[in-house]
C-alpha positions as CSV (number, residue, x, y, z in Angstrom):
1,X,26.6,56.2,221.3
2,X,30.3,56.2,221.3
3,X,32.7,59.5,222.8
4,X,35.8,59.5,221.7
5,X,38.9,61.7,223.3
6,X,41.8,62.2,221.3
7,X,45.3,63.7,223.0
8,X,48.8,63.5,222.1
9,X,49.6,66.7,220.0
10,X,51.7,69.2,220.1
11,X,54.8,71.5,218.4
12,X,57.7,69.4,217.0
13,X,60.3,70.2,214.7
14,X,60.6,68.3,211.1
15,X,61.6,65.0,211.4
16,X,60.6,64.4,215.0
17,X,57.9,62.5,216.1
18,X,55.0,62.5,218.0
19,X,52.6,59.7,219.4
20,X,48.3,59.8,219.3
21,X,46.5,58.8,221.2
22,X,42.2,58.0,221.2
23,X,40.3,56.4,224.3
24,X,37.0,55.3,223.4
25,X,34.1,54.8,225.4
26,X,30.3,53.9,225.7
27,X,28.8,51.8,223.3
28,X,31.9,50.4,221.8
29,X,30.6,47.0,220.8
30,X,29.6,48.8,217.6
31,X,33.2,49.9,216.8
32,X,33.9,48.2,213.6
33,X,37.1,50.0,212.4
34,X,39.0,53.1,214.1
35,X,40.4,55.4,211.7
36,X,42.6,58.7,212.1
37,X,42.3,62.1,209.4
38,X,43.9,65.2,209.5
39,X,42.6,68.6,208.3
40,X,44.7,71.7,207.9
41,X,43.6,75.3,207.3
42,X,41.6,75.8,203.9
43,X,42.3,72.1,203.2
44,X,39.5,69.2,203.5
45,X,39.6,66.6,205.7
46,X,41.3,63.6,204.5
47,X,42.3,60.4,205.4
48,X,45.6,58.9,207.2
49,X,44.7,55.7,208.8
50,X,42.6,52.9,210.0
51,X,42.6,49.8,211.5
52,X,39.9,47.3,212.1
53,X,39.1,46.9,215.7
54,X,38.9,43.6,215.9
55,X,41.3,41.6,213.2
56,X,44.2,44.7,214.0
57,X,44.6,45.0,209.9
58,X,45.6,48.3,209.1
59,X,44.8,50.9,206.2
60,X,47.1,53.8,205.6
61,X,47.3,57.0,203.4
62,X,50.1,57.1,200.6
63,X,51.6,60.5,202.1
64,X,51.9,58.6,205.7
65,X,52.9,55.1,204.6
66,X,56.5,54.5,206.3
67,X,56.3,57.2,208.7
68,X,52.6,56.6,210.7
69,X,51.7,53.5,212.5
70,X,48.2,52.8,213.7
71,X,47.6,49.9,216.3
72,X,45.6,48.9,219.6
73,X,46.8,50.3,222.6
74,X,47.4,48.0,225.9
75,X,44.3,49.7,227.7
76,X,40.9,48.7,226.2
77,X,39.7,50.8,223.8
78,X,42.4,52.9,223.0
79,X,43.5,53.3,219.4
80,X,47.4,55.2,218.9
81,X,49.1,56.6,216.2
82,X,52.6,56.5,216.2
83,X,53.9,59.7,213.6
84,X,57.9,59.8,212.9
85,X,59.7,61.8,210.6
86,X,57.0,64.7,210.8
87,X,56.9,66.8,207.8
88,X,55.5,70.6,208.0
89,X,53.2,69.2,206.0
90,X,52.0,66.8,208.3
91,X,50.7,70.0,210.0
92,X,46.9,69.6,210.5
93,X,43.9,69.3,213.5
94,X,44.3,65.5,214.2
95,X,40.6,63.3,214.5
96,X,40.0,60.0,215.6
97,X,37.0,58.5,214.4
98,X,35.1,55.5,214.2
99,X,32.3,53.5,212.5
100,X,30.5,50.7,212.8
101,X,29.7,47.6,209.9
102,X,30.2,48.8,206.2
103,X,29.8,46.8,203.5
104,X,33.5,47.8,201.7
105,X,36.8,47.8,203.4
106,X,37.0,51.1,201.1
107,X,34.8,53.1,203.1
108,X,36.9,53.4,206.0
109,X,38.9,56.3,204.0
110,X,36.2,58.3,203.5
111,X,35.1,60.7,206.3
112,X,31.7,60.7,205.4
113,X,31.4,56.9,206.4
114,X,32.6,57.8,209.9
115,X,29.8,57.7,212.6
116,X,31.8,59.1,215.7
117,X,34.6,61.8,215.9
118,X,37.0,63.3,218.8
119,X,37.7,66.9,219.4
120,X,40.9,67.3,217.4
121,X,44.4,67.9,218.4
122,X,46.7,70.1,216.9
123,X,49.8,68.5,215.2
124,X,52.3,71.3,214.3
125,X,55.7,70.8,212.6
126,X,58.1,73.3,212.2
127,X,61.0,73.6,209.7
C-alpha cells in the first residue's frame, strides 16, 4: 500500500501562483509514475500532469503546458507542482496520484489507471 498527502492550496488571484506539494509513503517501491488531476464542481476529473518516478520525464495537459511544472522534490518521495499564471479556470480540488507498471506511457492521463490518490486540496483563483 501507498498513502499519499497532498498540501499546498489555497486562494490566489489570476495570474499568481501557487506551489503543490505530495509526500508519499509506505510501499513506494511500486511507484511507477506520479501524476496530478484536478476536478472542479460538476466537472470530471481530468488530467494535468505526470512524471515518471524514476527517469524524471514529464507528461503534461494542453490547458497547463507553460504555466505548471511537475518535478521530484529534494525530500524522498515528494512529488511538487509548481502552478504560475493561475487562471480562474485553473480552479479545481487538486489530487496527487500514483500507479505502478503499465504497459503504455498513455495510461498515465487517465484516472482510472491510477492505483493510489491523496485527499485533495483546494486550488481557488479569483478574477
Amino acid at each position: 500500500q501507498v498513502q499519499l498527502v497532498d498540501s499546498g492550496g489555497g486562494l490566489v488571484q489570476a495570474g499568481g501562483s501557487l506551489r503543490l506539494a505530495c509526500a508519499a509513503s509506505g510501499h513506494t517501491f511500486s511507484i511507477y509514475v506520479m501524476g496530478w488531476f484536478r476536478q472542479a464542481p460538476g466537472k470530471e476529473r481530468e488530467f494535468v500532469a505526470a512524471i515518471a518516478w524514476s527517469g524524471g520525464n514529464t507528461y503534461y495537459a494542453d490547458s497547463v503546458k507553460g504555466r505548471f511544472t511537475i518535478s521530484r522534490g529534494n525530500a524522498k518521495n515528494t512529488v511538487h507542482l509548481q502552478m504560475t499564471n493561475l487562471k480562474p479556470e485553473d480552479t479545481a480540488v487538486y489530487y496527487c496520484a500514483a500507479h505502478g507498471p503499465r504497459t503504455y506511457v498513455s495510461a498515465s492521463y487517465y484516472a482510472r489507471n491510477y492505483d493510489y490518490w491523496g485527499q485533495g486540496t483546494q486550488v481557488t483563483v479569483s478574477s
